[in-house]
C-alpha positions as CSV (number, residue, x, y, z in Angstrom):
1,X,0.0,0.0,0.0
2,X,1.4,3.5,-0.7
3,X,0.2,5.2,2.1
4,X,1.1,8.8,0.7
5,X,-1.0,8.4,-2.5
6,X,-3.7,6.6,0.0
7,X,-4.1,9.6,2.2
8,X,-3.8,12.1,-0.9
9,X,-7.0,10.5,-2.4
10,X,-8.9,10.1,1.1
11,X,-12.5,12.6,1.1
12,X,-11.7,13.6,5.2
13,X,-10.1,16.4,6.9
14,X,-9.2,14.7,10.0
15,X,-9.0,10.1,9.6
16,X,-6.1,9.2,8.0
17,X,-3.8,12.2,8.0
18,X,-1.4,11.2,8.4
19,X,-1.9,7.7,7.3
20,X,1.5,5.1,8.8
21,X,1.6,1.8,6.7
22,X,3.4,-0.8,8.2
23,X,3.7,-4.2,6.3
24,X,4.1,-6.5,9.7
25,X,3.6,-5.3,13.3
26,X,2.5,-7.0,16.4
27,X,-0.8,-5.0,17.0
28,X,-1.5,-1.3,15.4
29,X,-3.3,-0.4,18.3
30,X,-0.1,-1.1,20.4
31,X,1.4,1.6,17.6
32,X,-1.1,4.1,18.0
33,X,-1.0,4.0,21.3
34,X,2.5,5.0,21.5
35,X,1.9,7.7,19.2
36,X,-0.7,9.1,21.9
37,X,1.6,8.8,24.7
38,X,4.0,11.1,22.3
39,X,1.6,13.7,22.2
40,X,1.1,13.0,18.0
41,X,-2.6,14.8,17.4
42,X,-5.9,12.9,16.5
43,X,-6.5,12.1,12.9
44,X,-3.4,9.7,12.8
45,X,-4.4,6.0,11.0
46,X,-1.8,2.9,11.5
47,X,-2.5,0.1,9.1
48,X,-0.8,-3.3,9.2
49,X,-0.5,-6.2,6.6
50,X,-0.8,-8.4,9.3
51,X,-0.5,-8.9,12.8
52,X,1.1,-11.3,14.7
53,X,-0.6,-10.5,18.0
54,X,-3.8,-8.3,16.9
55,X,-5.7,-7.2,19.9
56,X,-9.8,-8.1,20.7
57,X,-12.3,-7.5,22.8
58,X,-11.2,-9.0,26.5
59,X,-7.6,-9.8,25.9
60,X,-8.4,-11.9,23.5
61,X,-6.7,-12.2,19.9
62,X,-7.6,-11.2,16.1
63,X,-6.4,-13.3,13.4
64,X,-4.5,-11.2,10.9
65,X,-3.0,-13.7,8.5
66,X,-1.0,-11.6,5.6
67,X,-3.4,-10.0,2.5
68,X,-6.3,-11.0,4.0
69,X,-7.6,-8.0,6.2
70,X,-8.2,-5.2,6.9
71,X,-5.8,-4.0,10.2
72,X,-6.6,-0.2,11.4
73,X,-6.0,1.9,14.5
74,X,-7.2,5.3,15.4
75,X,-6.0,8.0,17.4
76,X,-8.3,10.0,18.9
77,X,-9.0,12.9,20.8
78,X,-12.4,13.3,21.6
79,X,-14.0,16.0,23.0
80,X,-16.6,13.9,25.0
81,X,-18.0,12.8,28.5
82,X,-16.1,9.9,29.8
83,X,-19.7,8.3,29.9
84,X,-19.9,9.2,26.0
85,X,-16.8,7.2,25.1
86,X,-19.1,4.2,23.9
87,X,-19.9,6.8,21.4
88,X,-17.0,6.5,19.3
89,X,-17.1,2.3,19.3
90,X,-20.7,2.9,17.8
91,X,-19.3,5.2,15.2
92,X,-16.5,2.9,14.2
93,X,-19.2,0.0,13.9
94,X,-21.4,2.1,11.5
95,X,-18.7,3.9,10.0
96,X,-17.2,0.2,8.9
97,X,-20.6,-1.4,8.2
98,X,-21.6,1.4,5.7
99,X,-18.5,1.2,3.8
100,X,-18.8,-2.3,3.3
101,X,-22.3,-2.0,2.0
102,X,-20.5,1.0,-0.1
103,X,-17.4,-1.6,-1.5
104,X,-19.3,-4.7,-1.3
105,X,-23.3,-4.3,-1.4
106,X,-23.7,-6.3,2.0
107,X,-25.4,-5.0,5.0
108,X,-23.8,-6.6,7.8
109,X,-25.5,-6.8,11.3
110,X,-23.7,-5.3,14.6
111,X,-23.7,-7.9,17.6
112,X,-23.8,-6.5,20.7
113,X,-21.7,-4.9,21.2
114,X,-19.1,-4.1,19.1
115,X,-18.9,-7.2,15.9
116,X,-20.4,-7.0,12.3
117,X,-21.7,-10.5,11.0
118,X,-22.9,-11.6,7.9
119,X,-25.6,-14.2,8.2
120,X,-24.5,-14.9,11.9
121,X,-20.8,-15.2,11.2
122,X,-18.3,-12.8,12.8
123,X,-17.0,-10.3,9.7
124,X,-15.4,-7.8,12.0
125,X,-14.2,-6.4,15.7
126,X,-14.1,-3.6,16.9
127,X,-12.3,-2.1,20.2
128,X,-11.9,0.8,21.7
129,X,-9.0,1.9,24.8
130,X,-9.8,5.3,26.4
131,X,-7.0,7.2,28.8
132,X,-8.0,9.7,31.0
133,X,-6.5,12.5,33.1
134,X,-8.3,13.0,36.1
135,X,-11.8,13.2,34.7
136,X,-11.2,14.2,31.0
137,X,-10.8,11.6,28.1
138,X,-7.0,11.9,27.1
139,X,-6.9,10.1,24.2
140,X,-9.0,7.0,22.6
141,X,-7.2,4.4,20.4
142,X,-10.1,2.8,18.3
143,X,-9.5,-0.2,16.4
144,X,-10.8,-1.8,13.8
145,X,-10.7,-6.1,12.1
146,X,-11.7,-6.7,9.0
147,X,-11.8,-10.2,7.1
148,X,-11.5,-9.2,3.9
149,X,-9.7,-12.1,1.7
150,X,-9.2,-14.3,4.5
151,X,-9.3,-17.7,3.9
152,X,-10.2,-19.9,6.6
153,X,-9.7,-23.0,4.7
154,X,-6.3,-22.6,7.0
155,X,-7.8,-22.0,10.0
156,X,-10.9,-24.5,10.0
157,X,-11.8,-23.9,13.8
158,X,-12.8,-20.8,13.0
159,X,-14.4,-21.5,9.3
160,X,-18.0,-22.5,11.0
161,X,-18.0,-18.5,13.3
162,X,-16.1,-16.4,10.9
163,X,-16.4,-15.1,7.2
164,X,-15.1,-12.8,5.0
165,X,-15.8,-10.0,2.7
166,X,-14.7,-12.1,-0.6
167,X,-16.6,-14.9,0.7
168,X,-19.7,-13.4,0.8
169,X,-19.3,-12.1,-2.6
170,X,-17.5,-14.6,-4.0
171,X,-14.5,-12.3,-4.9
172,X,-11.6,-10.7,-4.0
173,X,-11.9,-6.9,-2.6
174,X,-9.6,-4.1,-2.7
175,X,-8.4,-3.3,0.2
176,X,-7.6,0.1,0.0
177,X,-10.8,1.0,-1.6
178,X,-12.8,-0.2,1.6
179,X,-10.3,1.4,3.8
180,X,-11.1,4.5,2.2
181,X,-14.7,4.2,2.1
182,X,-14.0,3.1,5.9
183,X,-12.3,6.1,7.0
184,X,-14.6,8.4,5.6
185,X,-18.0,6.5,7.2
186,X,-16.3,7.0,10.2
187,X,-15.3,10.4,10.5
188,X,-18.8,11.2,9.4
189,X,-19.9,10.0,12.2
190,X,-17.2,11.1,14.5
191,X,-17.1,14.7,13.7
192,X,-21.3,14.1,14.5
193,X,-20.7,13.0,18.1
194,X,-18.1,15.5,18.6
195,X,-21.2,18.3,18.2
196,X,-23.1,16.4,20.1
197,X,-25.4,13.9,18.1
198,X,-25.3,10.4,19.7
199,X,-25.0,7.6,16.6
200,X,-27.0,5.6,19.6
201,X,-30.2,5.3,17.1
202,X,-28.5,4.3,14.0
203,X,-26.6,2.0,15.8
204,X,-29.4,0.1,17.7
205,X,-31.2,-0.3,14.2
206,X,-28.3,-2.5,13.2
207,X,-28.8,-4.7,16.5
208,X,-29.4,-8.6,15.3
209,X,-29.0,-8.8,19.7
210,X,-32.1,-7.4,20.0
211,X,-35.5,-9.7,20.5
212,X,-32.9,-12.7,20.7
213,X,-32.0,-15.1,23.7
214,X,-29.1,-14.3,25.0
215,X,-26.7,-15.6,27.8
216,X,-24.3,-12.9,29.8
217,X,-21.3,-14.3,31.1
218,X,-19.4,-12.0,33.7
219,X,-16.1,-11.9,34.6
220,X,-16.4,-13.1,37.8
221,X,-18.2,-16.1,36.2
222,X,-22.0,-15.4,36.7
223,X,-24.2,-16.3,34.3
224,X,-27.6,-14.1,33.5
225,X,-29.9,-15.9,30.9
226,X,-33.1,-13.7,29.3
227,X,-33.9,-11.8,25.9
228,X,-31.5,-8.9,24.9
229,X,-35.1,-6.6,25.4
230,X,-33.5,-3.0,24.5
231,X,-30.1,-1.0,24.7
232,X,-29.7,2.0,26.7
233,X,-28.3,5.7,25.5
234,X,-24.8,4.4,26.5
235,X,-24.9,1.4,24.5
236,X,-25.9,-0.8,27.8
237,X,-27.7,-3.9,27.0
238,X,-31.0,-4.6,29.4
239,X,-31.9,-8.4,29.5
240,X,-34.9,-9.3,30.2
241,X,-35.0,-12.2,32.6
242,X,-37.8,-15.5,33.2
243,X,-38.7,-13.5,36.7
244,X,-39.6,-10.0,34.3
245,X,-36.4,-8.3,35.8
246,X,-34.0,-6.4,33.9
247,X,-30.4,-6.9,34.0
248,X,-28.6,-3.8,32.8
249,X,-25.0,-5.6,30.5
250,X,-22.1,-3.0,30.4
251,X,-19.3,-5.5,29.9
252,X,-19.8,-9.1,29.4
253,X,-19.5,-11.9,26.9
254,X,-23.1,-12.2,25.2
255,X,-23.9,-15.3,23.1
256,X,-27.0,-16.2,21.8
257,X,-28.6,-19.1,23.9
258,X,-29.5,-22.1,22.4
259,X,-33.3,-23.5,22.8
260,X,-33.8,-26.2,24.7
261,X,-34.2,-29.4,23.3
């Protein structure tokens, strides 16, 4: 990728300039967030030909074979209540979902609360790291993984969850086009919450969560069970359980239950 003619061509006044390419790193969001400890302004994009230890959601990992995705970090400056900091996750996830329906013609669905699927299989993640001082938001590194060309024929335990942008459409996708698209989406939306307009609505219309059964599993290893009834302003999840209570989900792992048989 030639990041200089990349960022030359991008339609934004902020995302992407400067725009770092970097053909291998360990994790662009470990990159970015040096760059925000360094004091670099907001607007800064790293992108990665692959990762060898891509961050998710929960310490977990993201698969970023070589060519096959689409690897991108965020700095950010926000100018936001620490409670609005959800915010820019919901952003990203639009921002991402609309260029794909832009480069691709697919509408993927956002699972609470911060994936895109495709018919139920995990397309992209999304995670966001806020610093603060004292009570201010310092800086937010927001991250974004998408399959693209990945080909899971090498990774078959995660062939039946995951898919990819060329396997839905059954072709291979430019990269740089949907990063593009992708940088654009989101700094629309961005630039939005910064004066004040939550992307709450247009986020919770993408829900598949919602009206499903659902299990919560908590860190501490509790287990809440009931139908993902509605999300709250702050991109909370309320399940609704068998005794008509609601539990209110701010960070947990949320699966879809399985019926009983």
């Amino acid at each position: 990728m030639n990041a200089s003619a990349v960022e030359r061509a991008l339609n934004t006044r902020l995302l992407g300039h400067p725009l770092r390419y970097l053909p291998s790193v360990d994790s662009t969001q470990e990159i970015a967030r040096l760059a925000a400890l360094a004091r670099e302004p907001e607007g800064l994009a790293v992108v990665a030909g692959r990762q060898a230890a891509g961050k998710g959601r929960s310490s977990r990992w993201w698969w970023s074979p070589a060519g096959g995705g689409l690897y991108l970090s965020l700095l950010l400056r926000p100018r936001l209540k620490p409670e609005q900091v959800p915010w820019v996750t919901m952003g990203l996830a639009l921002g991402a979902a609309e260029a794909i329906e832009r480069i691709c013609g697919l509408r993927p669905d956002v699972k609470w609360p911060n994936d895109l699927e495709v018919r139920g299989r995990k397309l992209a993640g999304i995670l966001a790291e806020a610093a603060f001082q004292g009570d201010e938001i310092d800086f937010v590194i927001a991250g974004l993984g998408v399959n693209v060309n990945v080909d899971f024929a090498a990774r078959p335990d995660l062939e039946p969850v995951a898919t990819s942008l060329s396997a839905e459409v059954g072709a291979a996708i430019g990269t740089t086009a949907l990063l593009r698209a992708t940088l654009e989406r989101i700094e629309y939306h961005y630039l939005r919450a910064q004066q004040g307009t939550s992307p709450q609505p247009a986020w919770k219309a993408r829900l598949v969560t919602l009206g499903q059964a659902v299990q919560a599993r908590f860190a501490d290893g509790r287990i809440v069970s009931g139908v993902a009834r509605d999300v709250l302003p702050d991109g909370a999840l309320a399940i609704r359980q068998a005794g008509g209570q609601d539990e209110v989900v701010r960070a947990a792992d949320v699966t879809l239950r399985e019926p009983k048989t």
